[in-house]
C-alpha positions as CSV (number, residue, x, y, z in Angstrom):
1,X,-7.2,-113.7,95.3
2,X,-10.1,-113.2,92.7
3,X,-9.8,-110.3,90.2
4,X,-12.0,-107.5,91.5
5,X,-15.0,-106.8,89.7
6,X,-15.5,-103.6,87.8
7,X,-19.0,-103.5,89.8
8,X,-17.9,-103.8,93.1
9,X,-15.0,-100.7,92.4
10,X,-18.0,-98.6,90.9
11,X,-20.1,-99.9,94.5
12,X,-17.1,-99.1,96.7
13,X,-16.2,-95.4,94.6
14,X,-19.7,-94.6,95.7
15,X,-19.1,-94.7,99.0
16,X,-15.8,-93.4,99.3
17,X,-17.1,-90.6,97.2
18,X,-20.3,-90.0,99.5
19,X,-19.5,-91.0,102.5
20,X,-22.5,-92.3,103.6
21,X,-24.4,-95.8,102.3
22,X,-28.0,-94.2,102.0
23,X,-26.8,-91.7,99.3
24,X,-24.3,-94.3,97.9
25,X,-27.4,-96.3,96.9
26,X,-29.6,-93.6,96.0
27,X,-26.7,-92.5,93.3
28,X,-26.5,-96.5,92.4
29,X,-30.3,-97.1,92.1
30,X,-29.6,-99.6,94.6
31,X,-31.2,-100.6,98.1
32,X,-28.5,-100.1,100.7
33,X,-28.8,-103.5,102.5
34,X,-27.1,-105.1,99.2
35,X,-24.4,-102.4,98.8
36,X,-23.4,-102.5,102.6
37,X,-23.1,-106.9,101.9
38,X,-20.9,-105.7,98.9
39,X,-18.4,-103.6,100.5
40,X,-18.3,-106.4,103.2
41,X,-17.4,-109.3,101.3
42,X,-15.0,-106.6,99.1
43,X,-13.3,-106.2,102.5
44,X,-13.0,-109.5,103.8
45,X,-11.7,-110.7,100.4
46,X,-8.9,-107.8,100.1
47,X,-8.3,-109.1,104.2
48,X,-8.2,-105.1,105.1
49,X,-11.0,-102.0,106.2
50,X,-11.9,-99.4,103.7
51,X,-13.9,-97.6,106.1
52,X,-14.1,-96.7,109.2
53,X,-17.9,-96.8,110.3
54,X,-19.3,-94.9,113.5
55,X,-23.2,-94.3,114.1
56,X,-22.8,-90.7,113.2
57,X,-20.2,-90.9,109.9
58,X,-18.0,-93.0,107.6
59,X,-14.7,-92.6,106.9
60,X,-11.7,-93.8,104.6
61,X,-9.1,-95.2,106.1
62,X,-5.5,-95.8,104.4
63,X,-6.4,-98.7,102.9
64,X,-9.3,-97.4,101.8
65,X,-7.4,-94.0,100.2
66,X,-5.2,-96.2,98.3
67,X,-7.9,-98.1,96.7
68,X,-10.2,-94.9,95.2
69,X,-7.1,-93.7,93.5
70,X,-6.9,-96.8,91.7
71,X,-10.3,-97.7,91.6
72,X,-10.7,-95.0,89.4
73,X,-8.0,-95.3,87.5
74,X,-8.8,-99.0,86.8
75,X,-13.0,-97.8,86.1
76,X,-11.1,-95.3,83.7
77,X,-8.7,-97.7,81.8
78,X,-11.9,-100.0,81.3
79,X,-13.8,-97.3,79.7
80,X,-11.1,-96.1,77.7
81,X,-10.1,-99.8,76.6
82,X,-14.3,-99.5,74.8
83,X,-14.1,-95.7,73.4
84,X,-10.9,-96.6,71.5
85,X,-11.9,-99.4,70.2
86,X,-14.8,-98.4,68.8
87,X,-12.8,-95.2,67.6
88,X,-11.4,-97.8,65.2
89,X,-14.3,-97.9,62.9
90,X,-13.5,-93.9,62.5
91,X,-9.9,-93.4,62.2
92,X,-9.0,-90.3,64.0
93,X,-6.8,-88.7,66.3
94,X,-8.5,-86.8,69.4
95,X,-6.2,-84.3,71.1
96,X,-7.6,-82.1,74.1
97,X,-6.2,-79.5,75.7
98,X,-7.6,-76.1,77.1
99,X,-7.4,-72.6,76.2
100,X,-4.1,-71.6,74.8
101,X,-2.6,-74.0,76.6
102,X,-0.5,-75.0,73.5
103,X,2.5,-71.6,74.1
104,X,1.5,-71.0,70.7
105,X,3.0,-74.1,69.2
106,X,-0.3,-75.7,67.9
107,X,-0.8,-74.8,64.3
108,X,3.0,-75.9,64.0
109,X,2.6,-79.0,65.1
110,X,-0.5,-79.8,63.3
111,X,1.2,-78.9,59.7
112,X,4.3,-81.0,60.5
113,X,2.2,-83.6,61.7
114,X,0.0,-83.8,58.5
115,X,3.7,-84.5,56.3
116,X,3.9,-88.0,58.7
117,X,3.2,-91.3,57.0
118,X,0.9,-92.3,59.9
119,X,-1.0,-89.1,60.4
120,X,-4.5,-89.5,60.8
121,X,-6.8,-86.4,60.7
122,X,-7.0,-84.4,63.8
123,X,-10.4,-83.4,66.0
124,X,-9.2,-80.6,68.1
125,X,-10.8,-80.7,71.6
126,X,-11.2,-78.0,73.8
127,X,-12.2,-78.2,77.5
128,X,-12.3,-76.5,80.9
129,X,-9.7,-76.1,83.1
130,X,-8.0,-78.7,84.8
131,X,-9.8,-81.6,82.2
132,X,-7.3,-83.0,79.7
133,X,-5.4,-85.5,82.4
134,X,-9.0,-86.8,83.1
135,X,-10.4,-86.6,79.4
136,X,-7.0,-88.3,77.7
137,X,-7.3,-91.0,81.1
138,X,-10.6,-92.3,80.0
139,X,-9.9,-92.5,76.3
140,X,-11.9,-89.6,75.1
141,X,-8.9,-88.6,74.1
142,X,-5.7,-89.9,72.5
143,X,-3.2,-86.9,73.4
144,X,-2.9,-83.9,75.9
145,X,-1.4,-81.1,76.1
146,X,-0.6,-80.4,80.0
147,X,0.7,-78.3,82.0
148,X,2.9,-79.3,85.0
149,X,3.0,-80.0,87.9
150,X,0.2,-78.9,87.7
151,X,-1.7,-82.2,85.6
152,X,-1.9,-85.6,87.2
153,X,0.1,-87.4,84.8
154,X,0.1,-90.8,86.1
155,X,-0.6,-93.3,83.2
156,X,1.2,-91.2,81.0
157,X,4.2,-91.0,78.9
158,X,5.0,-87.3,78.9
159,X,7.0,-85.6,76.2
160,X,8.4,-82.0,77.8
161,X,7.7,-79.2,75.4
162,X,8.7,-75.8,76.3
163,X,9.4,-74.5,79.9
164,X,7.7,-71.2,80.5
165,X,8.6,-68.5,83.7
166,X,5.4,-66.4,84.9
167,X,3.4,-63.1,83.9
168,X,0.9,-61.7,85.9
169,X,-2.3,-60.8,84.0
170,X,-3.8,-57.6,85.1
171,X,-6.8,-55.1,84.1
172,X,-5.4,-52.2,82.1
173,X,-6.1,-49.6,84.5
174,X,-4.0,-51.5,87.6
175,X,-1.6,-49.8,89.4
176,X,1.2,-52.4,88.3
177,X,-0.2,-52.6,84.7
178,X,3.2,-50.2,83.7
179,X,5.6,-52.1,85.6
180,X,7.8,-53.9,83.3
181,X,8.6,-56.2,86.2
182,X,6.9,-57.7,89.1
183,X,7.4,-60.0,92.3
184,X,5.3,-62.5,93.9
185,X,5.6,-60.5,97.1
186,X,4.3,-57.5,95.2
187,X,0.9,-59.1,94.6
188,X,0.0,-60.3,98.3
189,X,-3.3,-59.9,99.0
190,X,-4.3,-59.4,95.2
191,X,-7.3,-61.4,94.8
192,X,-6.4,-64.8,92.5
193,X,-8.6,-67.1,91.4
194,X,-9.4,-70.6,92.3
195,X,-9.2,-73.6,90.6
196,X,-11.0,-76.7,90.2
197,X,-10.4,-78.4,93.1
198,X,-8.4,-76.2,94.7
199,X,-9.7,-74.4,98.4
200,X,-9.1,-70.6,98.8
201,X,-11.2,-68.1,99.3
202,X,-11.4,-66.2,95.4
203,X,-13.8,-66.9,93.1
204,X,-13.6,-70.7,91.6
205,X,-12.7,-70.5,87.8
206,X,-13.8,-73.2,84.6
207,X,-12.5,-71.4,81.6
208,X,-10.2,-69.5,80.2
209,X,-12.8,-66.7,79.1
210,X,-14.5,-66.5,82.7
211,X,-10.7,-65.7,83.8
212,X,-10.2,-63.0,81.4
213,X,-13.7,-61.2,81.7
214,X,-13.2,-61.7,85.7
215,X,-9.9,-59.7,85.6
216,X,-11.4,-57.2,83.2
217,X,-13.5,-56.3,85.5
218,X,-11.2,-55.7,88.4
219,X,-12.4,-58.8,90.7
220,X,-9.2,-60.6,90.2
221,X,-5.9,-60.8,88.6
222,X,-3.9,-63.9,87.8
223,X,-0.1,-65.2,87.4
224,X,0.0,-68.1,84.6
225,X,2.3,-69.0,82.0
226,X,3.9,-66.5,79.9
227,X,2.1,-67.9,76.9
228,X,-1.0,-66.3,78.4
229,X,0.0,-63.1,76.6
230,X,-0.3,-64.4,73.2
231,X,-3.3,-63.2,71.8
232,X,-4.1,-61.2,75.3
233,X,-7.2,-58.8,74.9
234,X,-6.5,-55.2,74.8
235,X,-7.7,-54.4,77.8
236,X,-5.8,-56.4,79.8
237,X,-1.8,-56.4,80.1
238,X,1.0,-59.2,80.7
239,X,3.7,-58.0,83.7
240,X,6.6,-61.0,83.5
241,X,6.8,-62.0,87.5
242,X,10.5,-62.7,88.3
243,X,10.0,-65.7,90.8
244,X,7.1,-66.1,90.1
245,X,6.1,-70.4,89.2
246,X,7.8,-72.4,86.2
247,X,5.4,-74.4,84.1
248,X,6.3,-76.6,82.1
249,X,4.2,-77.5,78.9
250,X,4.2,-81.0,77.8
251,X,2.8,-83.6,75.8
252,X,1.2,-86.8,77.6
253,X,-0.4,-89.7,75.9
254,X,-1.7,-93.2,77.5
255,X,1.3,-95.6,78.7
256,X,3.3,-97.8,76.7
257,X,0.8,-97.0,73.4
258,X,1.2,-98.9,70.3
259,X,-0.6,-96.2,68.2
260,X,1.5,-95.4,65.2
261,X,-0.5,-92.3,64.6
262,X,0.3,-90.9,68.3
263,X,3.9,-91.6,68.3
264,X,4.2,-89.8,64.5
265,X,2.3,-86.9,66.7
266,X,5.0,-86.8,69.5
267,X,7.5,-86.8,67.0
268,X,5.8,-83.8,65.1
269,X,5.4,-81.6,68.5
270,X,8.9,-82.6,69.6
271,X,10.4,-81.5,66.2
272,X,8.7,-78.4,66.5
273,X,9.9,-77.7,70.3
274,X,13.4,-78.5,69.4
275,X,12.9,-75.7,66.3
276,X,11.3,-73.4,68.2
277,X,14.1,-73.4,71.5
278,X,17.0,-72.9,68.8
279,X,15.0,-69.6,67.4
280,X,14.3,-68.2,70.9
281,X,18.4,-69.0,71.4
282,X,19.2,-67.4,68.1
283,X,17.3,-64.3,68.7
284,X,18.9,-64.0,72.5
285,X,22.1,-64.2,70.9
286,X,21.5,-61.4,68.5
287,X,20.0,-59.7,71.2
288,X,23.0,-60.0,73.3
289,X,25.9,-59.2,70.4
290,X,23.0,-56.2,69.4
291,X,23.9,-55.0,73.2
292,X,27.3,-55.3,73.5
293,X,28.3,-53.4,70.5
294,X,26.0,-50.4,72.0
295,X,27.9,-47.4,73.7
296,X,26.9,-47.0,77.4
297,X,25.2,-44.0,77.8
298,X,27.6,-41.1,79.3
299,X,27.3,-39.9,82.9
């Protein structure tokens, strides 16, 4: 078989993304006659139906599901083949990530990073949320910092940084905002906010400062990672939720890179993981031996 054409998986991403050939073409600048012969002869080449085709609508069918996911990541891999290469001309190293997304870690692994023989400055690239997997995908990016499960990492090689339990963010004045623990049972029926992407009924939410004002206000609250109460505003408080979801915050960069300048980053961020875990056991040990040498309290 023929290697697919980059312009016939743009064509057919159209379509599955529209569902409908009049507004396929209208977002191609095309006429539809020649996009309906293109997915056609894309069909009868791949020997298999994308769509499904009725007088009233058009659908994917299995074949056709498998082939957007890696339509777009093949359109993606071609664009990110040009941005880095041109990047060349302007040694750098592009990291994304959003809002405190980093547990804190960041500045860390940016001065242990700038000590590596292959270091390359740093541009610092913050997005909404829910962007980095698709910014790092299509090489506007050289590494992430993600969150899972949450990020799509596939593509990747993922470095694990730091596992993280829950706290749920809440406005001062909120009748759990003294607890020093909650559960996720306590919060049913809280409004929480919805993500990118995501269906649900709450408010859809970009960025990390629409969440926080949002909550301020009373219209929501939210349960993310604990890190979230590192540089919290005053006005809102961090509750630790027992069950509530582990997240894990990691490091991904493109598969099977031969960038010395990444791989001296991945070193830097796990060297300053690994430090960071043995302080956090350190201090729980102390904490523990503090504990045990204390009398219980009579009665």
């Amino acid at each position: 078989m023929d290697w697919l054409e980059t312009r016939e998986l743009a064509y057919f991403i159209a379509v599955a993304e529209e569902l409908h050939f009049g507004r396929a073409a209208e977002r191609l600048r095309i006429a539809q006659p020649p996009l309906s012969r293109a997915i056609r002869q894309l069909e009868q080449r791949l020997g298999v139906e994308l769509f499904e085709r009725t007088s009233r609508k058009v659908m994917l069918t299995a074949a056709g599901e498998v082939l957007l996911h890696e339509a777009r990541k093949a359109l993606d891999a071609v664009a990110a083949a040009a941005r880095r290469t041109q990047r060349v001309a302007e040694p750098k190293l592009v990291m994304v990530m959003k809002p405190g997304s980093d547990g804190g870690m960041l500045q860390a692994i940016l001065d242990t990073y700038a000590t590596e023989r292959d270091a390359l400055p740093v541009q610092v690239q913050v997005c909404a949320i829910g962007e980095q997997a698709q910014i790092l995908r299509d090489g506007r990016a050289d590494v992430a910092v993600l969150h899972l499960p949450y990020d799509d990492t596939s593509g990747f090689d993922v470095e694990q940084l730091r596992v993280e339990g829950a706290v749920a963010i809440l406005p001062a004045g909120h009748r759990y905002a003294d607890r020093d623990r909650l559960w996720m049972s306590d919060l049913e029926g809280e409004p929480m906010p919805r993500w990118p992407g995501m269906t649900g009924t709450g408010p859809e939410v970009r960025d990390a400062a629409q969440l926080m004002q949002l909550i301020t206000l009373g219209q929501m609250i939210a349960v993310l990672p604990e890190s979230a109460r590192i540089g919290l505003r005053e006005d809102l408080v961090a509750v630790p939720v027992v069950d509530g979801p582990i997240t894990t915050i990691a490091l991904g960069w493109p598969e099977r890179s031969s960038s010395r300048a990444v791989a001296a980053f991945v070193r830097a961020a796990i060297a300053v993981a690994e430090k960071e875990i043995r302080l956090d056991v350190g201090s729980a040990s102390s904490a523990r031996a503090g504990l045990s040498g204390t009398p219980r309290p009579a009665g």
